[in-house]
VOTORFI-135016 format. One line per 3 residues: their letters; for each residue x, y, z of N, C-alpha, C. Coordinates in steps of 0.2 Angstrom, whole numbers, always signed. Each point is the difference from the previous one (the first is absolute). Layout:
// residues N
a) X/Y/Z/X/Y/Z/X/Y/Z ~ ... $
END
This chain:
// residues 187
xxx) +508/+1111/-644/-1/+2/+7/-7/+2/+1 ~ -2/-2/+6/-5/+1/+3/-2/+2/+7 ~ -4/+3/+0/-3/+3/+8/-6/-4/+2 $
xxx) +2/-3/+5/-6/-5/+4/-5/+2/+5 ~ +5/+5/+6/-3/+2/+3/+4/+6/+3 ~ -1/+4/+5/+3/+7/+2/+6/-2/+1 $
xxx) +4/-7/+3/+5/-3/+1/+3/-7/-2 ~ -2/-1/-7/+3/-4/-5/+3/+1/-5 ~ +1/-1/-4/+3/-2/-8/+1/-6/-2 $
xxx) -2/+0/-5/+4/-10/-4/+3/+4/-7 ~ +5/-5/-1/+1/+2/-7/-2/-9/-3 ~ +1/+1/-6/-5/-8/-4/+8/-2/-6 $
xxx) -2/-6/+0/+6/-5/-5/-6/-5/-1 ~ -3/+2/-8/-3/-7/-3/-5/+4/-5 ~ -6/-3/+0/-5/+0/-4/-6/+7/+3 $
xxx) +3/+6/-2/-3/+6/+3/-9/-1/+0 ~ -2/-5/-4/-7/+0/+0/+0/-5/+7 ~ +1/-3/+2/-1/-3/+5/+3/+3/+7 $
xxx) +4/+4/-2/+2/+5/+5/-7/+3/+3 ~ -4/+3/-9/-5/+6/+3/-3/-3/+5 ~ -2/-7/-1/-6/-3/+3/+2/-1/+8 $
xxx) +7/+0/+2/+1/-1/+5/+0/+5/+6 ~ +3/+4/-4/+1/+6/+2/-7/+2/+3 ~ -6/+1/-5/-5/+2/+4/-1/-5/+4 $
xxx) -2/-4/+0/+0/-4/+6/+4/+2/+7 ~ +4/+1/+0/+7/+1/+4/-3/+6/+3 ~ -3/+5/-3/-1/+7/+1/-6/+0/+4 $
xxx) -6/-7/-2/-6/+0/+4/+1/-2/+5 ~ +3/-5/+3/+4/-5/+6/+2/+7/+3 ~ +4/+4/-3/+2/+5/+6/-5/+3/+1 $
xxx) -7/+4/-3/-3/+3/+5/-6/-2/+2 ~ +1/-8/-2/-6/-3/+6/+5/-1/+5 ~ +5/-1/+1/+5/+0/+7/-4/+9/+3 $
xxx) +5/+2/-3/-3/+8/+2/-5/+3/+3 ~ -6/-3/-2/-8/+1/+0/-2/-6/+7 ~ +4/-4/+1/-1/-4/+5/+2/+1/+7 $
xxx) +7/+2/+0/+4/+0/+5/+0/+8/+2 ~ +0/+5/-5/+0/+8/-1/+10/+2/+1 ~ +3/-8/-3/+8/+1/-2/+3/-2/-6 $
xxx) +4/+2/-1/+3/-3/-8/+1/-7/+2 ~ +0/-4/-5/+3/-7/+0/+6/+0/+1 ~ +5/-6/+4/+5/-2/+2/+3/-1/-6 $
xxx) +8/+1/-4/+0/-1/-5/+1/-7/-3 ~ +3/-4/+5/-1/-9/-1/-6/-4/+1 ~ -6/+4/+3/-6/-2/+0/-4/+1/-8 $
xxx) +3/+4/-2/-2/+4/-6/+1/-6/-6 ~ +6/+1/+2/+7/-5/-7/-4/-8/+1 ~ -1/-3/+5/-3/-5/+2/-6/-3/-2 $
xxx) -6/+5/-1/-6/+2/-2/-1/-2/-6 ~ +8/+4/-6/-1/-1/-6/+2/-6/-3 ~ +7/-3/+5/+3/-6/-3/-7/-6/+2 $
xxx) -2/+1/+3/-6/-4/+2/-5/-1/-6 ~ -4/+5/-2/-3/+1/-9/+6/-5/-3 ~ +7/+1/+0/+5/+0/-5/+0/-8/-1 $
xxx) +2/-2/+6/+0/-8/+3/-5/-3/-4 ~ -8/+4/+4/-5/-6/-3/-2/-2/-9 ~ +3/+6/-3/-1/-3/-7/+4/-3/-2 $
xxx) +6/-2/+3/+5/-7/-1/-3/-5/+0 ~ -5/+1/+4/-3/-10/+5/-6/-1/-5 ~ -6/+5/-3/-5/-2/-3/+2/-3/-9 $
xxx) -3/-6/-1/-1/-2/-7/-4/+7/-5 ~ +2/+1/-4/-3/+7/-5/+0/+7/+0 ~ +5/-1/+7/+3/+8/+1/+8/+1/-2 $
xxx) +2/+4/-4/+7/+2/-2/+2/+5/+5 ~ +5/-3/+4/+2/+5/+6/+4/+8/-3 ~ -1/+4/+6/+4/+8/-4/+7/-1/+0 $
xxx) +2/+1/-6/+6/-1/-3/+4/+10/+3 ~ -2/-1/+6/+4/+7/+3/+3/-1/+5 ~ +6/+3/+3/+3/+1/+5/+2/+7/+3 $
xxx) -2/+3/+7/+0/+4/+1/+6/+2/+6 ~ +3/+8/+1/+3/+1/+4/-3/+6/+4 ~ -1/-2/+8/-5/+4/+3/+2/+5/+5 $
xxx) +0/+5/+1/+7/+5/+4/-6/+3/+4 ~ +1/+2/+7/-6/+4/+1/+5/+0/+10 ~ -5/+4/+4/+1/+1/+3/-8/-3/+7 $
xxx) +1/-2/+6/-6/-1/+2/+4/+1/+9 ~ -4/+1/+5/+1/+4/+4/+4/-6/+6 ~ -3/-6/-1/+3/-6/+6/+8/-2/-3 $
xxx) +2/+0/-10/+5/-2/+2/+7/+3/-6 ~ -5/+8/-1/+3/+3/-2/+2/+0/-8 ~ +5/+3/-4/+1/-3/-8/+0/-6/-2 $
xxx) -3/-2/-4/+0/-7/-3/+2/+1/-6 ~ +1/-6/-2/+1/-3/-8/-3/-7/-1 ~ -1/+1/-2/-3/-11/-3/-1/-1/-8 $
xxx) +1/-7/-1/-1/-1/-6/-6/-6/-3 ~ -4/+0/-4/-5/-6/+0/+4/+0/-9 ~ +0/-9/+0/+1/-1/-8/-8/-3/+0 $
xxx) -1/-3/-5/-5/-3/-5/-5/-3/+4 ~ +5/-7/+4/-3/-3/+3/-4/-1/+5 ~ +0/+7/+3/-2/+2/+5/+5/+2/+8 $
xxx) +6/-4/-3/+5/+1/+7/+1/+5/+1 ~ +3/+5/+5/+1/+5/+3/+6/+1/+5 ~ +5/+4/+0/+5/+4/+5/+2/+4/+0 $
xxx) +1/+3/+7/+4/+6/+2/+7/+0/+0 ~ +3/+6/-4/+7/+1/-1/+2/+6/+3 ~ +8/+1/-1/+3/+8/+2/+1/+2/-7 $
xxx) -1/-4/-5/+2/+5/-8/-1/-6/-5 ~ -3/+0/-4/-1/-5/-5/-5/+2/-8 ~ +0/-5/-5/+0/+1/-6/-4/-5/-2 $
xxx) -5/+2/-4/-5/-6/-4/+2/+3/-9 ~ -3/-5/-3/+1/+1/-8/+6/-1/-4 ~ +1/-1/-5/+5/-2/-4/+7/+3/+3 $
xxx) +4/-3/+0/+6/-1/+3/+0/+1/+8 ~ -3/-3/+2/-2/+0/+6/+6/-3/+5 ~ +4/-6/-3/+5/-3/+5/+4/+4/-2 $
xxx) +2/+4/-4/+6/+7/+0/+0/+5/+4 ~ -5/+3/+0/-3/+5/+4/+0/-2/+8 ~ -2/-6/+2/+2/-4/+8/+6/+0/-1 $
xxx) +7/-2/-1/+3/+1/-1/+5/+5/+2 ~ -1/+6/-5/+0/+8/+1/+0/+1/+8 ~ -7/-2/+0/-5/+3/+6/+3/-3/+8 $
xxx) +4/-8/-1/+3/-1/+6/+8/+1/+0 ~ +2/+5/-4/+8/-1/+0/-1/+9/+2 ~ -5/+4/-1/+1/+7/+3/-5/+3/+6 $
xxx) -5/-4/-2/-5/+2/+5/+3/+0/+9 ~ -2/+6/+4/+5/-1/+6/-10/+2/+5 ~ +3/-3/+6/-8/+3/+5/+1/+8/+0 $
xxx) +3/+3/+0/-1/+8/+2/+2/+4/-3 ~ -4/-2/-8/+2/+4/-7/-7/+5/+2 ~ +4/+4/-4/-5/+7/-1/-4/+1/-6 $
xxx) -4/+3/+0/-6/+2/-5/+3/+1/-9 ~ +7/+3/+2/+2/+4/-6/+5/-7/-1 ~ +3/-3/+3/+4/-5/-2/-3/-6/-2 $
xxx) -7/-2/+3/-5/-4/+1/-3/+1/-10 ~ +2/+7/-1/-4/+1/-7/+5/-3/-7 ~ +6/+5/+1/+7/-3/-2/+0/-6/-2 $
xxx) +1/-5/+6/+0/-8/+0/-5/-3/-5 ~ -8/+4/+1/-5/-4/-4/+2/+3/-9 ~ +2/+4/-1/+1/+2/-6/+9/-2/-1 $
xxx) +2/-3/+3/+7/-3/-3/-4/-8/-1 ~ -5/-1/+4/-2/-8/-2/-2/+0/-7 ~ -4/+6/+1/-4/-1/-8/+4/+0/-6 $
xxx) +3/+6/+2/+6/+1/-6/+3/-6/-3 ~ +3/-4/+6/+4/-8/-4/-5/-4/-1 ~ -7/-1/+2/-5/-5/+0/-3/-1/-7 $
xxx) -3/+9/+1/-5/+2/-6/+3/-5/-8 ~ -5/-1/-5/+4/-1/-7/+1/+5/-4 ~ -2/+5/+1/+1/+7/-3/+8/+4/+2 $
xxx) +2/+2/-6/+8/+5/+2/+0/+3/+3 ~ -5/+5/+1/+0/+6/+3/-7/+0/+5 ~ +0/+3/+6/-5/+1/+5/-2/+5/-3 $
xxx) -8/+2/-1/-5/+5/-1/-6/+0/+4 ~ -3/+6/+1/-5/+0/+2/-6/-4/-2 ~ +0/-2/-6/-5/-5/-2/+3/-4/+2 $
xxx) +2/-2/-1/+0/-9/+4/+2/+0/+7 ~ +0/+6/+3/+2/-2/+8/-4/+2/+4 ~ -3/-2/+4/-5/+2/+6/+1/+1/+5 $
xxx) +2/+5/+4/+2/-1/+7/-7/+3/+6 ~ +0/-3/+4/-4/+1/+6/+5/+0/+6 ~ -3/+6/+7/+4/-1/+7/-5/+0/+5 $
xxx) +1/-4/+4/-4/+2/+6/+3/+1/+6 ~ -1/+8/+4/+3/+1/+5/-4/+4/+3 ~ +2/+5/+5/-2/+5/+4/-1/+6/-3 $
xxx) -6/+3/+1/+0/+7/-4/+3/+5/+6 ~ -1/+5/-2/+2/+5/+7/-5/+2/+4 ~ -7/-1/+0/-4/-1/+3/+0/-6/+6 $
xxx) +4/-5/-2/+0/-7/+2/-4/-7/+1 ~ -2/+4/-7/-7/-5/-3/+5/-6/-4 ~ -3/-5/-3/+4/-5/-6/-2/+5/-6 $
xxx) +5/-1/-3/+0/+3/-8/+0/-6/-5 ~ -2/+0/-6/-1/-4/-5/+1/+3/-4 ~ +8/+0/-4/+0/+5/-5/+1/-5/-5 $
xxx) -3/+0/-6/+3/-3/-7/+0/+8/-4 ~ +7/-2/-4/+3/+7/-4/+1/-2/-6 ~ -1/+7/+0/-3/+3/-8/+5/-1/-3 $
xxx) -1/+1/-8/+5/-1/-3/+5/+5/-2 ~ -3/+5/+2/+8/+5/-1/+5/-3/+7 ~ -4/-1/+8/+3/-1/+5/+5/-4/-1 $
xxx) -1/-6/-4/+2/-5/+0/+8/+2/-6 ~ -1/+3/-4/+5/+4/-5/+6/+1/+4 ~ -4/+4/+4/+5/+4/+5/+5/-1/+5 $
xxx) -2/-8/+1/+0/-5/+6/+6/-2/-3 ~ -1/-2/-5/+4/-4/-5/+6/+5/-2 ~ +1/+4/-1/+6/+4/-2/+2/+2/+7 $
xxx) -5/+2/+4/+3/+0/+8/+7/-5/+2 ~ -2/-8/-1/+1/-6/+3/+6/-1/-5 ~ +3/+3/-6/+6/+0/-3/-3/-6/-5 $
xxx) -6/-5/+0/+0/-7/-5/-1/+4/-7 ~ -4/+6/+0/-1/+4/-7/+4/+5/-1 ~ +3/-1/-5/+3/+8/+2/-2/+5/-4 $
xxx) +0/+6/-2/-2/+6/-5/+0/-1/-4 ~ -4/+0/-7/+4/+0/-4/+6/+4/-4 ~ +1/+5/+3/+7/+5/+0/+5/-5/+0 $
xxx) +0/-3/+7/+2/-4/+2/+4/-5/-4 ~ -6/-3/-3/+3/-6/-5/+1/+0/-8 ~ +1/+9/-1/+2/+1/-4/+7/+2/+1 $
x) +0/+2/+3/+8/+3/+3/+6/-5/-1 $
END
């Protein structure tokens, strides 16, 4: 997971080292947008900018395109929450809830049989951690292998960009019933 700008996040599926590479780019794009306009970047304008870099290493002879896919969540003032996804090629879309990386057609799957338009934050969290839970190749959910990120409203009524720590995420998880205590699964 990553912080782009005051009103972004990506998380990444592929080749982390090309991730980095992107990423800072992605990070510069937003604040020559910023520096030029005196507003954050629109976040399909943003996503656009990087599938674009993304696109042109597919077309040149001696360039290996970034073997990364990204998922882009953020908030911008004209059309409010987004999500997008960019694969390898450079293509790019906006969704209501979707899933890059290995078991990817499982988790879309998942994702269109529970996802509804007027889920809430806590059920929105549930959903993503019942997806992982059957997706993942791992038995058991833990905080090392799971990353969670949210972006919503703070109480100020600023955009918040939380990625959570690894105790929160512990917490989340035996909250959401998919872990249970270990009491629990001794019992």
């Amino acid at each position: 997971m990553y912080i782009l700008n005051d009103n972004t996040v990506c998380a990444v599926a592929g080749l982390t080292a090309d991730a980095g590479i992107l990423i800072n780019h992605i990070r510069y794009v937003a604040q020559q947008y910023l520096k030029t306009y005196n507003e954050d970047i629109p976040i399909e304008t943003l996503v656009r900018r990087i599938c674009d870099v993304k696109q042109g290493y597919t077309q040149h002879g001696g360039l290996r395109p970034f073997g990364v896919s990204f998922i882009f969540a953020g908030y911008d003032e004209r059309y409010g929450f987004q999500l997008y996804t960019s694969n390898p090629s450079g293509n790019y879309s906006g969704w209501k809830a979707t899933s890059i990386g290995a078991n990817n057609t499982s988790a879309q799957t998942l994702l269109k049989q529970d996802y509804k338009d007027d889920i809430t934050l806590k059920d929105a969290k549930e959903l993503a951690l019942k997806v992982l839970s059957k997706t993942t190749d791992s038995t058991k959910l833990t905080s090392e292998k799971v990353e969670f990120a949210t972006v919503g409203f703070g109480k100020d009524g600023k955009v918040q960009l939380k990625i959570w720590k690894p105790d929160q995420i512990e917490q989340l998880l035996k909250e959401s019933g998919v872990v249970k205590d270990e009491e629990e699964e001794q019992a």
